[in-house]
C-alpha positions as CSV (number, residue, x, y, z in Angstrom):
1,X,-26.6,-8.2,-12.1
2,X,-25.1,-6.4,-9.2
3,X,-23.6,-3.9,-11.2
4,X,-26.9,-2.7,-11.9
5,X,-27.9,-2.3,-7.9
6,X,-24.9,-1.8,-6.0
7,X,-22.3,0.6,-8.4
8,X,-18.7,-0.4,-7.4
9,X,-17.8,3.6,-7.9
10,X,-14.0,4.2,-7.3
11,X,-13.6,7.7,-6.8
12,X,-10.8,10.1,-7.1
13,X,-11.0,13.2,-8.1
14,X,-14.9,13.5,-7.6
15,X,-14.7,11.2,-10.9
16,X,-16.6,7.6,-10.3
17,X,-16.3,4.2,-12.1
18,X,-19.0,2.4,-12.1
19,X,-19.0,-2.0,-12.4
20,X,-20.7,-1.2,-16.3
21,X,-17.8,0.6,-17.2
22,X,-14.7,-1.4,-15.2
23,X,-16.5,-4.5,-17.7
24,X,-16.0,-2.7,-20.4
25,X,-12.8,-1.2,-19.9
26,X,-11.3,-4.1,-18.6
27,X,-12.2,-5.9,-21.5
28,X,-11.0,-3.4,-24.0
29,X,-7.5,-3.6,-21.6
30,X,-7.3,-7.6,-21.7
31,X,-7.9,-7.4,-25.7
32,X,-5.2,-5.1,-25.7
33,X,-2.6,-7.5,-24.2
34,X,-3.6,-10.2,-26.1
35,X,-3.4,-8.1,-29.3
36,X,0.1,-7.9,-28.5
37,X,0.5,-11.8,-28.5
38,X,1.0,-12.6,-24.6
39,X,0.3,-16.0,-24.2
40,X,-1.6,-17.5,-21.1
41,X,0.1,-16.7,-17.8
42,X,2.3,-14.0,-19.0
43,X,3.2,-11.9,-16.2
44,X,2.5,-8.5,-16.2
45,X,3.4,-5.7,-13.8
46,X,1.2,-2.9,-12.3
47,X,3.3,0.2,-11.0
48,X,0.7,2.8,-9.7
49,X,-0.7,4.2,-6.8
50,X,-4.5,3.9,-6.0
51,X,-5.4,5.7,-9.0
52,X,-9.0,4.5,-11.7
53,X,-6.6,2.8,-13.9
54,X,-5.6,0.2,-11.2
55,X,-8.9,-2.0,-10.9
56,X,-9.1,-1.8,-14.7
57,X,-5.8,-3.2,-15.4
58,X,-5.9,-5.6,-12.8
59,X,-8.9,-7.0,-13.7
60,X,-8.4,-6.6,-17.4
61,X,-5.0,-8.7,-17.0
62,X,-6.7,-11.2,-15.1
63,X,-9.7,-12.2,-17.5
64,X,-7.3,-12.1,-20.4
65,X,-5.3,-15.0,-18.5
66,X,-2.7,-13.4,-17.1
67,X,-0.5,-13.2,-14.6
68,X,-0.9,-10.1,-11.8
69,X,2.6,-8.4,-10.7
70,X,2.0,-5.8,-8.1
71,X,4.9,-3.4,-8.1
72,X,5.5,-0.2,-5.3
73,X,5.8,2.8,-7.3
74,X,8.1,3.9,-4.6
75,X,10.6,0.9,-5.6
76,X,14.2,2.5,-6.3
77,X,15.5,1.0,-9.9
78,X,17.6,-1.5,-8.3
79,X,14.4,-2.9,-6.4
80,X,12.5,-2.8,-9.5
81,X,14.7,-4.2,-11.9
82,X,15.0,-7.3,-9.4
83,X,11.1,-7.7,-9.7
84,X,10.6,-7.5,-12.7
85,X,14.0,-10.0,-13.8
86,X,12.4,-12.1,-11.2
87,X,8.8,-12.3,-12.0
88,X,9.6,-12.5,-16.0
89,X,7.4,-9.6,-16.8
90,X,6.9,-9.2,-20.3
91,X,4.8,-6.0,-20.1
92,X,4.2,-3.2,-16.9
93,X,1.4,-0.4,-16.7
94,X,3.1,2.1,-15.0
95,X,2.4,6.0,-14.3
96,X,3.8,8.3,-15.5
97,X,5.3,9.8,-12.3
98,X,7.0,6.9,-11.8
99,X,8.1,6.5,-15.4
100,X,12.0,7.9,-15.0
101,X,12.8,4.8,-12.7
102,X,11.5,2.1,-15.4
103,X,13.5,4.2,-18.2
104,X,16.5,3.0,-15.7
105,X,15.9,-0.4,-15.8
106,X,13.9,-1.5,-18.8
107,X,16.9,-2.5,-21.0
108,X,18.0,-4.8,-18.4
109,X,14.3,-6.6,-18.3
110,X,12.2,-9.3,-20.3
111,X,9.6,-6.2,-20.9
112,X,8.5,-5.9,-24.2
113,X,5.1,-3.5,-23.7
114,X,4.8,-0.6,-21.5
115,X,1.6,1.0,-21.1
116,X,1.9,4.5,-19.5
117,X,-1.0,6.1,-17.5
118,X,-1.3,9.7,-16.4
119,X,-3.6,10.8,-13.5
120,X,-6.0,12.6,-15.8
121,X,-6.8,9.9,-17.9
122,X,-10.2,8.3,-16.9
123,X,-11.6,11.3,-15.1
124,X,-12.9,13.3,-18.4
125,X,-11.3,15.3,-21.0
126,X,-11.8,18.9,-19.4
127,X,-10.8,17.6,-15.8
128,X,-8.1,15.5,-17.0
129,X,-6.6,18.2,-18.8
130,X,-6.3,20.4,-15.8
131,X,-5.4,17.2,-13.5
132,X,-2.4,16.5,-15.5
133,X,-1.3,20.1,-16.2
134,X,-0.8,20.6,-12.4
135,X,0.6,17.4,-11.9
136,X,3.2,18.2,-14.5
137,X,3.5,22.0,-14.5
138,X,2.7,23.6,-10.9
139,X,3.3,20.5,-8.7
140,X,6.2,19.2,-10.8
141,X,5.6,15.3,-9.2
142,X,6.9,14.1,-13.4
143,X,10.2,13.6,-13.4
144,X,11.4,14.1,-17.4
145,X,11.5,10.2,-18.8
146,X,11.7,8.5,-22.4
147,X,10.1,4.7,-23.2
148,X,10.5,4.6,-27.1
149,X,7.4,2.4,-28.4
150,X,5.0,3.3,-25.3
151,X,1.4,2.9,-25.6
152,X,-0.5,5.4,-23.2
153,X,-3.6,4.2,-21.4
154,X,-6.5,5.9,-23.0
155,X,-4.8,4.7,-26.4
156,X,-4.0,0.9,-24.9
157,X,-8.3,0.9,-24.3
158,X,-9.2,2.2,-27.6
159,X,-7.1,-0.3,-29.6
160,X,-8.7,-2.8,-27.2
161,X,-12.3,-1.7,-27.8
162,X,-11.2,-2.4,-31.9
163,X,-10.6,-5.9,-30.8
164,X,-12.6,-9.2,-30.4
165,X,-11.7,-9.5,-26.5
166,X,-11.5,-13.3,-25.7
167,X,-12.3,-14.6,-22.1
168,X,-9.4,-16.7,-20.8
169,X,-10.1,-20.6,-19.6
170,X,-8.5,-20.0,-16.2
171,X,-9.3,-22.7,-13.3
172,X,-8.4,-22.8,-9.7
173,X,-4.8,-23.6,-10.1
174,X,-3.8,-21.5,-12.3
175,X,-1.8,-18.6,-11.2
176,X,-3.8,-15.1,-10.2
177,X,-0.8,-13.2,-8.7
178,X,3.0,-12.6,-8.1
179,X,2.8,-10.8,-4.7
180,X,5.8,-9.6,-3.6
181,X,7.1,-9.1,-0.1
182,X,8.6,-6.0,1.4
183,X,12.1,-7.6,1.1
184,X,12.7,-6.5,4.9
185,X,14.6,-10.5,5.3
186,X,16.7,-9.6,2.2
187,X,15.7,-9.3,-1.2
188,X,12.0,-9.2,-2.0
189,X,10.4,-12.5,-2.7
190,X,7.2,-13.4,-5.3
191,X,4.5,-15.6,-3.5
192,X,2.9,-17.4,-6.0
193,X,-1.1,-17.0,-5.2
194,X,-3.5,-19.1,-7.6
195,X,-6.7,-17.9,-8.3
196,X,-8.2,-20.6,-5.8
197,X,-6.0,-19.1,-3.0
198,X,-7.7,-15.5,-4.0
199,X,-11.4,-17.1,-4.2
200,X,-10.9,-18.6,-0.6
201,X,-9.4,-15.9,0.9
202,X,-12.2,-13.2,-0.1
203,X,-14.9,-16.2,1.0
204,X,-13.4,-16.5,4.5
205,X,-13.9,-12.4,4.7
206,X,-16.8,-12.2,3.4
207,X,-17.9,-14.3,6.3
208,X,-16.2,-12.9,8.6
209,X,-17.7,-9.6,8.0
210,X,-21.4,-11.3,8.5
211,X,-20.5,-10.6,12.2
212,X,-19.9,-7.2,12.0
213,X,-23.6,-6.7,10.2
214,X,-25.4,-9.0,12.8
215,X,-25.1,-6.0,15.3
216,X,-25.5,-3.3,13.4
217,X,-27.4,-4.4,9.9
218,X,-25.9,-4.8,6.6
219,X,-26.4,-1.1,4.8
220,X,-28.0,-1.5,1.8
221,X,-24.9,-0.3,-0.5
222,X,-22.0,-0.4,0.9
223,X,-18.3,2.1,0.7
224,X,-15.2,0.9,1.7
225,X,-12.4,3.2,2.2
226,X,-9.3,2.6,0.1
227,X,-6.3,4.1,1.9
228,X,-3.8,1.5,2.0
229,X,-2.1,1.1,-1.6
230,X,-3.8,-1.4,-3.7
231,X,-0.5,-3.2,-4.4
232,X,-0.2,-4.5,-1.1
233,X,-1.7,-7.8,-0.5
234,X,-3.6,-6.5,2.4
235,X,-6.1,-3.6,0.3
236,X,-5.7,-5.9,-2.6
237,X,-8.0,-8.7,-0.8
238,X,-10.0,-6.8,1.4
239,X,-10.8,-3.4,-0.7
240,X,-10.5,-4.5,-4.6
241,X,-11.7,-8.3,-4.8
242,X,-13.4,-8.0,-1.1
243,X,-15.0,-5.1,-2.0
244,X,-16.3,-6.2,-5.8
245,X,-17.8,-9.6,-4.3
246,X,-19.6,-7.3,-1.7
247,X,-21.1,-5.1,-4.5
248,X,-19.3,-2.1,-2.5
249,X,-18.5,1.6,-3.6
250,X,-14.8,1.8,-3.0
251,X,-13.3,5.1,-1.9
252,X,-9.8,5.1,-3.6
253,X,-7.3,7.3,-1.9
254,X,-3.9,7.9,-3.9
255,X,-2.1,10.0,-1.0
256,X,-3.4,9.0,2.9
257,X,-0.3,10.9,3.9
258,X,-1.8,14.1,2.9
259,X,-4.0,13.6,6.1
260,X,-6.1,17.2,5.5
261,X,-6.5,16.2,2.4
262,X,-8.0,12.9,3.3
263,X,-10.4,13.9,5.9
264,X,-11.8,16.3,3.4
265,X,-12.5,13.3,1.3
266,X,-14.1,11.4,4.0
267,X,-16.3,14.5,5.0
268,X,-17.8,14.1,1.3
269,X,-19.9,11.0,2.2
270,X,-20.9,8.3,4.9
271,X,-18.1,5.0,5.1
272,X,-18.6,1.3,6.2
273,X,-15.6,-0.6,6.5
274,X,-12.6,0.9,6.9
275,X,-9.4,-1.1,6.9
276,X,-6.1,0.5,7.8
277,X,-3.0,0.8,10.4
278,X,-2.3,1.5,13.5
279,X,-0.1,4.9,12.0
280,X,-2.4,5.5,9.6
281,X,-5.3,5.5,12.7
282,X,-3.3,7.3,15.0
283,X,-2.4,10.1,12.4
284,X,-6.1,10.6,11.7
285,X,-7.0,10.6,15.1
286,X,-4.5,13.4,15.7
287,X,-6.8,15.6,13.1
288,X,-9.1,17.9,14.6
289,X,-11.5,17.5,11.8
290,X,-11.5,13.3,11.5
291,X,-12.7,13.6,15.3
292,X,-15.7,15.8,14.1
293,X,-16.8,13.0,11.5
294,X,-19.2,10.1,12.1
């Protein structure tokens, strides 16, 4: 029902997503995987920026009863292989920009399905086009790779949609995520969060948050800004799975080091809830045109 009120729109590129379709497409992605035979609590790893795909293969791995890897697309192939030989992935969504450090590494792994996604794909076939021709061409951010027996994205959700998608018996204590940590004590370490551990900790913030609308009012539709990268635990629980409980319009942002860039994307509309770091605050602030928003 709240789909139909309160559109959880993830934009990038001007190009939204509503809840309608993030059902859909997650379901076409979870029928995917389980085409492919995973069984229950297979792990499988995400390796992309804040980019449309991510909330629809997150979501689409979880109601197929899988496990959620979060990987930094800024991993090295040393750090990657190590999380991926860790976590037992047995498949990884990954984009393409990143694609040249799995070809490194991929050999050495348990992965058996890699699903590549470009930055054009979900945002139209005349804009996605373009997208991806100055990503590849003028901007040059693809390094040349090779993954014999790749699916893309768009093709991954059309053999999906060709599929009887089956909803998952998961409970409370099955496992939701494989979080790791930065690996600043050594090397980086998997914290095992069950889905009961997720559903708390988005409860707790949703009440927590009742405290910031007693001053002011709770706006009838909210938007969240999405700077901090959704593999981090922090804008995973507070942006994606926050965010969806709230019925909020989420504001992705794939680069908040472009800081110009960023500000031109807040100008575009009004924001509620903002979470972030003290850098990432103090870099903004620094911007003569952040100071001029409300």
């Amino acid at each position: 029902p709240r789909s139909t009120l309160f559109p959880y729109t993830t934009l990038f590129r001007s190009k939204s997503l509503t809840y309608a379709e993030l059902e859909r497409q997650s379901s076409a992605f979870g029928a995917y995987l389980q085409g492919k035979g995973l069984k229950k609590g297979a792990r499988v790893a995400i390796m992309m920026p804040n980019v449309l795909q991510y909330p629809v293969a997150m979501m689409g791995i979880l109601r197929a009863g899988y496990v959620v890897v979060n990987v930094n697309p800024l991993y090295t192939p040393r750090e990657l292989e190590h999380q991926l030989k860790d976590s037992g992935a047995e498949a990884i969504v990954i984009l393409e920009n990143f694609a040249s450090t799995l070809q490194a590494v991929v050999g050495k792994t348990q992965v058996k399905h890699v699903v590549v996604a470009s930055m054009g794909d979900l945002l139209g076939m005349l804009k996605g086009f373009i997208v991806n021709l100055v990503v590849r061409r003028v901007k040059k951010m693809v390094p040349a790779w090779s993954l014999p027996g790749h699916t893309s994205f768009p093709a991954a959700i059309a053999a999906g949609k060709a599929i009887t998608f089956k909803p998952a018996d998961v409970g409370p204590d099955d496992t939701a995520f494989l979080q790791y940590t930065g690996g600043t004590t050594g090397v980086s370490k998997g914290a095992t969060l069950l889905h009961r551990n997720v559903l708390a900790n988005v409860a707790q913030l949703a009440l927590w948050v009742e405290d910031a609308y007693s001053a002011k009012g709770k706006p009838p539709s909210m938007t969240y800004v999405c700077a901090l990268p959704l593999y981090h635990i922090f804008a995973l629980t507070v942006n994606a799975l926050m965010g969806m409980q709230q019925g909020a319009l989420n504001l992705l942002i794939p680069n908040p080091r472009d800081i110009p860039g960023f500000v031109k994307e807040l100008q575009k509309q009004p924001f509620h809830l903002f979470p972030g770091l003290n850098t990432l605050f103090n870099a903004l602030l620094n911007n003569e045109d952040f100071r001029k928003l409300d």
